[in-house]
C-alpha positions in Angstrom: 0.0 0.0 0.0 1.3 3.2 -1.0 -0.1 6.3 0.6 -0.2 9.2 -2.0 -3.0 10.6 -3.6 -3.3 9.8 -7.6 -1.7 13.2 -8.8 1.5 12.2 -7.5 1.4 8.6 -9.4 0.6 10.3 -12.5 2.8 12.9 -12.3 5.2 11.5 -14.6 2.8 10.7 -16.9 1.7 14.2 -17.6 5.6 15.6 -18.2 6.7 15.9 -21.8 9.6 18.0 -21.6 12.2 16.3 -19.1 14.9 15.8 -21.4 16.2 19.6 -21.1 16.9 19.3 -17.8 20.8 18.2 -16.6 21.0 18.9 -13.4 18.4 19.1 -10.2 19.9 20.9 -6.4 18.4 20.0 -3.2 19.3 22.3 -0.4 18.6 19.9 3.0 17.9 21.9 6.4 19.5 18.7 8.2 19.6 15.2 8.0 18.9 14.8 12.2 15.0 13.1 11.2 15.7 9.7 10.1 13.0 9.8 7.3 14.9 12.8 4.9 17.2 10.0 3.8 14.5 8.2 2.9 12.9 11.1 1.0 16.7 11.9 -0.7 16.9 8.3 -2.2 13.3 8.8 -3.8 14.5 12.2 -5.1 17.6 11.0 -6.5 16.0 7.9 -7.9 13.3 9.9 -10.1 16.1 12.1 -11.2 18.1 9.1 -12.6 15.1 7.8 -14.0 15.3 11.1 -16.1 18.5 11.1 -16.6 18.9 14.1 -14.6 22.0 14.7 -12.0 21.7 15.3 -8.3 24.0 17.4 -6.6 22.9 18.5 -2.5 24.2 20.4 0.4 23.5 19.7 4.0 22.7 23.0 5.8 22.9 21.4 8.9 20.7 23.0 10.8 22.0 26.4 9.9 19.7 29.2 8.3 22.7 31.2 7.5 24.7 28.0 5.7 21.3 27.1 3.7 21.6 30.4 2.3 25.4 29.6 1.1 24.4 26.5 0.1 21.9 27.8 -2.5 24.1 30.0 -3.8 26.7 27.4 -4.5 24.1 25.1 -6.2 23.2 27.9 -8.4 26.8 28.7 -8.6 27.2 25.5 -10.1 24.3 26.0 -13.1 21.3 23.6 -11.8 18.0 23.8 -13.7 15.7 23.2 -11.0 15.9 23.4 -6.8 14.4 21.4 -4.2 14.8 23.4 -1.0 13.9 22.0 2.6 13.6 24.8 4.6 14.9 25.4 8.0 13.8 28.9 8.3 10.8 29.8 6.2 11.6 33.8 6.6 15.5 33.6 6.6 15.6 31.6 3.2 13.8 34.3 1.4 16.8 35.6 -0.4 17.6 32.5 -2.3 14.3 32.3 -3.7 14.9 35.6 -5.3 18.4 34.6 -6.0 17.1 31.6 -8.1 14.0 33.7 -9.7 17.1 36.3 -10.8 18.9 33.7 -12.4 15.6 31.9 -14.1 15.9 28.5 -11.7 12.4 27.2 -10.7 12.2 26.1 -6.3 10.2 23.4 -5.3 9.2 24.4 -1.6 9.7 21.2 -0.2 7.5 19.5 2.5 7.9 23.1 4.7 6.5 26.5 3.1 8.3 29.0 1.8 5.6 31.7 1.8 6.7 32.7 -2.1 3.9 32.3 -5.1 7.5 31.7 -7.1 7.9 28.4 -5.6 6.0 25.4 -6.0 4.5 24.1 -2.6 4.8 19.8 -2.4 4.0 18.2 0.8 1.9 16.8 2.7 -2.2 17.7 4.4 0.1 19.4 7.5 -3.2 20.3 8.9 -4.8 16.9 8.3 -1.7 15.4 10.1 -2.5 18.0 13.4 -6.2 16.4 13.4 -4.9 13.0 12.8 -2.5 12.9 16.0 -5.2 14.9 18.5 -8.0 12.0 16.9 -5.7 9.4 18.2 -5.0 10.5 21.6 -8.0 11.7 21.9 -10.0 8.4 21.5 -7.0 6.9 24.1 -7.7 9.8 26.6 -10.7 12.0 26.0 -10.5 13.4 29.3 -7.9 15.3 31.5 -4.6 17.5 31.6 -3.1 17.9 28.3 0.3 18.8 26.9 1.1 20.0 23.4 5.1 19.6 22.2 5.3 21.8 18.9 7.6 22.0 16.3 9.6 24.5 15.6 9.2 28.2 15.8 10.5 28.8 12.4 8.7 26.2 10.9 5.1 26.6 9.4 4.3 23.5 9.9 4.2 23.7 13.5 1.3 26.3 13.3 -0.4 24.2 10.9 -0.1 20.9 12.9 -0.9 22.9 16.0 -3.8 24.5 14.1 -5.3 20.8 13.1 -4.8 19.6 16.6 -6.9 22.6 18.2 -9.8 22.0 15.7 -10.2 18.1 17.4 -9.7 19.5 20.6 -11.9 22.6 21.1 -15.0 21.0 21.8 -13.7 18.9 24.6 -11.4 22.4 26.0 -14.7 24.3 25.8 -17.0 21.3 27.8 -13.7 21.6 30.4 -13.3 18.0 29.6 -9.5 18.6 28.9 -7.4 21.2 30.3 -4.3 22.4 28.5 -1.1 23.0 30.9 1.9 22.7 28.7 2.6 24.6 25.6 5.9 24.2 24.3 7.9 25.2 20.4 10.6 22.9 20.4 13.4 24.7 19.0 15.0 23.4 15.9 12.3 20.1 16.4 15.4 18.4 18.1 14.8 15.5 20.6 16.4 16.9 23.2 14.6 20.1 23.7 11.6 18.4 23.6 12.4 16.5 26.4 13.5 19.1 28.4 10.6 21.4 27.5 8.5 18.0 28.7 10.4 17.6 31.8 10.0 21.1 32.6 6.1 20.8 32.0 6.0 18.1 34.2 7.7 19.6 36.9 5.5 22.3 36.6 3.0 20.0 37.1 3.6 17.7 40.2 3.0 15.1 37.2 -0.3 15.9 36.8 -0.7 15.0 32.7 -2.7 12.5 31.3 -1.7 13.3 27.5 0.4 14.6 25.2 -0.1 15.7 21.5 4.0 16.2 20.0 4.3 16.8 16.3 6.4 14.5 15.1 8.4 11.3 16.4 11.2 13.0 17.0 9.7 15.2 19.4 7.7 12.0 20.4 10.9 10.2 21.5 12.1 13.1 23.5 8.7 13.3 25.3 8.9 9.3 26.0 12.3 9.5 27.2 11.0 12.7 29.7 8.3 10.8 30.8 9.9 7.7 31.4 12.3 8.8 33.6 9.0 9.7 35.8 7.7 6.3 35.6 4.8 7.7 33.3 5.3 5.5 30.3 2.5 4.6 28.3 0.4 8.1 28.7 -1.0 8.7 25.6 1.7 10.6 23.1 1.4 11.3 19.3 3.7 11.4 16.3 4.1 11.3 12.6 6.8 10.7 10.4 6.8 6.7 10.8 10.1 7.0 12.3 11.4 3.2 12.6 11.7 3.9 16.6 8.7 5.7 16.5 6.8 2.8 14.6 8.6 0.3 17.2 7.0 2.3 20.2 3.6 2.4 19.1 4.2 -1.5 18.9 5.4 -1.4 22.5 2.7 0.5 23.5 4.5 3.8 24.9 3.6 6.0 21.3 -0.2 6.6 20.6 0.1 7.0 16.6 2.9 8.0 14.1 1.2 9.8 11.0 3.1 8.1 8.1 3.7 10.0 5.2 5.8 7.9 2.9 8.5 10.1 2.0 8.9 7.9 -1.0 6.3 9.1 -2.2 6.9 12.9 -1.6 10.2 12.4 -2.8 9.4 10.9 -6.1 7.0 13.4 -6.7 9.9 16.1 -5.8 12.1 15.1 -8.3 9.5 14.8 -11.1 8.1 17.7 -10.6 12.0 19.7 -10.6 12.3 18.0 -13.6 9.4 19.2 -15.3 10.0 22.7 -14.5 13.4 22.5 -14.9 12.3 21.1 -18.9 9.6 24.5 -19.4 6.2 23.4 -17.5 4.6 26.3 -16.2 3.7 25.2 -12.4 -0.1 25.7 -13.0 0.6 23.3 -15.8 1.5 20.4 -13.4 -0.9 17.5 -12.9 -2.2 17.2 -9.3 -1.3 20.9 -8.9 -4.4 23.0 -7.1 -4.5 27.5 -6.0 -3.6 27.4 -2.7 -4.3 30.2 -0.7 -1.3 30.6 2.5 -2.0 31.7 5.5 -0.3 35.1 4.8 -2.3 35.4 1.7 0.1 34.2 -0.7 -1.5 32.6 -3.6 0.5 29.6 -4.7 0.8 26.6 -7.0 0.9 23.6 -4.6 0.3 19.7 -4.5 -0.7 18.0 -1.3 -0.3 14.1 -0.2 -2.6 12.1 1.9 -0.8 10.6 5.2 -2.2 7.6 6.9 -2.4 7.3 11.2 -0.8 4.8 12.6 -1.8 2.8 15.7 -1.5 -0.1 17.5 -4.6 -1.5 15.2 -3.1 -1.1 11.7 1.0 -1.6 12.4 0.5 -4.1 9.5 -0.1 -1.3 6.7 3.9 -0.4 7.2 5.1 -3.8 7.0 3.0 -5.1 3.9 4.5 -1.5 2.3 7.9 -2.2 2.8 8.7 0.5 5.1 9.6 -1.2 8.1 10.3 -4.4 8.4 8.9 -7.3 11.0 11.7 -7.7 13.1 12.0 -4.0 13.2 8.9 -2.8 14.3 8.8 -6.0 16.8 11.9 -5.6 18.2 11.5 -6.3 22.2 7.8 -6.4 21.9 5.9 -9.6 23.4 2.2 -10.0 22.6 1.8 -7.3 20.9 -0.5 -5.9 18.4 -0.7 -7.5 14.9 2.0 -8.5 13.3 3.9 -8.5 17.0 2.1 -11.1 18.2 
C-alpha cells in the first residue's frame, strides 16, 4: 500500500519536456530526522530515472549556511531546486536569488511563503487532526500537553492548528485542560524532552496526554516521561520514524502519522524536472491554487498521510517500510503482526 493521492502517481505521466533538464539541487535543512534520507533516495531515484543529475548540500541545521548553500548550487548552473527549509523567513533571499537567475524552487514539505515556488508536501493540517483523533480516543479526558515544532517552521502552526480544531470542543466542555505549551526549538529530541520535563515539573506530574508533532519530538517526550515512571500516557507522532513505529508496537507511542516520503520524494524530483524542462507550475498534474495563511497565492500539491496505531502496524510492513523484526523488536504479545 502506498499512501499518496493519484496526482503524484501520474505525475510523470503528464511531463513531456524532461529531457532539457541536466542537473536538479536539493538544499537539505539537516539530516537529524531519520526519514529525509528516505525522502533523498526517492528524489535521487526519479532524477536518474530522467536522466537528470543530483547534486545537494547539507545545511545542517543552519539558516545562515542554507543560504550559502543555494548560492553554491546555483553557482554550479542547476536547472531546478528542491529546498527543505529550516527557516521559512530567513531563506527568502535565495528564492529571489534563483528567480534572478531563471531557476524554478520546489518548496519542499515546509513552506516558503513565495507564489514563485511550487509548494509539495503533505495535508500538515490533516496530520495535526490525525494525532489529536488518536490521543484523543485513548484519553478524552484530563490535563493535556502540546510539544510543537519549531518556531521557524510553518508547519508547526499548521499541525498545531489541526490539533486545536479536534480538541476545542472537549477544551470548551472543560473535559480537557491544557497546561503545557511548548515550540521545540529546531524540532530536536532533546529540547523536547526538556521542555516535557520542565512541563512536568511544573505539574507535580499531573498529565494524562500529550499531543508532540512529530516522532522526534515523540521520543524526547517518552524519554521525559519515562524517567518519571509515566510511560504509556498517551503521546502522538508522525513521520513513521522506525523507533517511533517500534513504540507504538510497544505500546508507549499513541500514533505515528506516516507520510511515505517515498512518495513525496518521487513526486519532488518529477516535478523539478518538469520545470526544470519548461512546465509552467499551474501546468502540473495534481497541482491546485492554494491560498497561504499570509495570503500568498501559490501553485501547490498535497499528499494524503495515513495514522498509525497499534490497530493497523501491518499497513507499514505489507508496504515495505519497516520491516517485522524491526517494528517488533523487544515487543511480546503485541498488536498485529507483533504477536
Amino acid at each position: 500500500m502506498r499512501t499518496a493521492i493519484a496526482a503524484a502517481a501520474v505525475v510523470a505521466a503528464s511531463f513531456t519536456t524532461p529531457a532539457l533538464a541536466q542537473t536538479v539541487g536539493v538544499s537539505w535543512s539537516n539530516f537529524q530526522e531519520e526519514r529525509w534520507k528516505t525522502d533523498e533516495a526517492a528524489i535521487r531515484g526519479a532524477l536518474e530515472a530522467a536522466g537528470v543529475e543530483y547534486v545537494s548540500a547539507d545545511a545542517q541545521s543552519s539558516a545562515a549556511k542554507q543560504l550559502s548553500d543555494v548560492e553554491s548550487l546555483i553557482a554550479q548552473g542547476v536547472d531546478a531546486l528542491i529546498i527543505l527549509a529550516q527557516d521559512a523567513q530567513a531563506i527568502q533571499p535565495a528564492v529571489q536569488a534563483a528567480a534572478d537567475e531563471g531557476i524554478p524552487v520546489i518548496a519542499y514539505d515546509r513552506l516558503i511563503e513565495d507564489d514563485r515556488a511550487f509548494y509539495l508536501t503533505f495535508d500538515n493540517i490533516e496530520v495535526g487532526r490525525m494525532q489529536a483523533r488518536a490521543v484523543f480516543a485513548a484519553q478524552p479526558t484530563g490535563n493535556y500537553v502540546m510539544i510543537k515544532g519549531s518556531a521557524q517552521d510553518p508547519n508547526a502552526d499548521f499541525l498545531r492548528g489541526g490539533q486545536q480544531e479536534i480538541l476545542q470542543a472537549a477544551i470548551d466542555a472543560g473535559d480537557i485542560t491544557i497546561v503545557g505549551e511548548a515550540y521545540t526549538d529546531g524540532w530536536l529530541p532533546a529540547n523536547a524532552q526538556r521542555n516535557m520535563e520542565q512541563i512536568l515539573t511544573a505539574n507535580d506530574n499531573n498529565v494524562d496526554a500529550v499531543v508532540a508533532s512529530n516522532d522526534g519530538t515523540a521520543g524526547g517526550v517518552v524519554a521525559a516521561l519515562t524517567a518519571q515512571g509515566m510511560e504509556g500516557i498517551p503521546v502522538s507522532g508522525q513521520d513513521g520514524d522506525h523507533a517511533a513505529l517500534n513504540r507504538v508496537a510497544r505500546g508507549t507511542q499513541t500514533v505515528s502519522v506516516w507520510k511515505d516520503a517515498r512518495d513525496l520524494g518521487q513526486a519532488a524530483g518529477e516535478i523539478a524536472v518538469a520545470l526544470a524542462g519548461g512546465t509552467a507550475m499551474d501546468a502540473v498534474e495534481g497541482t491546485v491554487e492554494w491560498t497561504s495563511p499570509g495570503g500568498t497565492t501559490m501553485n501547490a500539491m498535497f499528499l494524503e498521510p495515513v495514522p498509525i496505531t497499534a490497530e493497523n502496524l501491518t499497513v507499514v510492513v505489507d508496504a515495505g517500510w519497516i520491516t517485522q523484526e524491526a517494528l517488533c523488536q523487544g515487543v511480546e504479545a503485541g498488536p498485529a503482526p507483533c504477536n
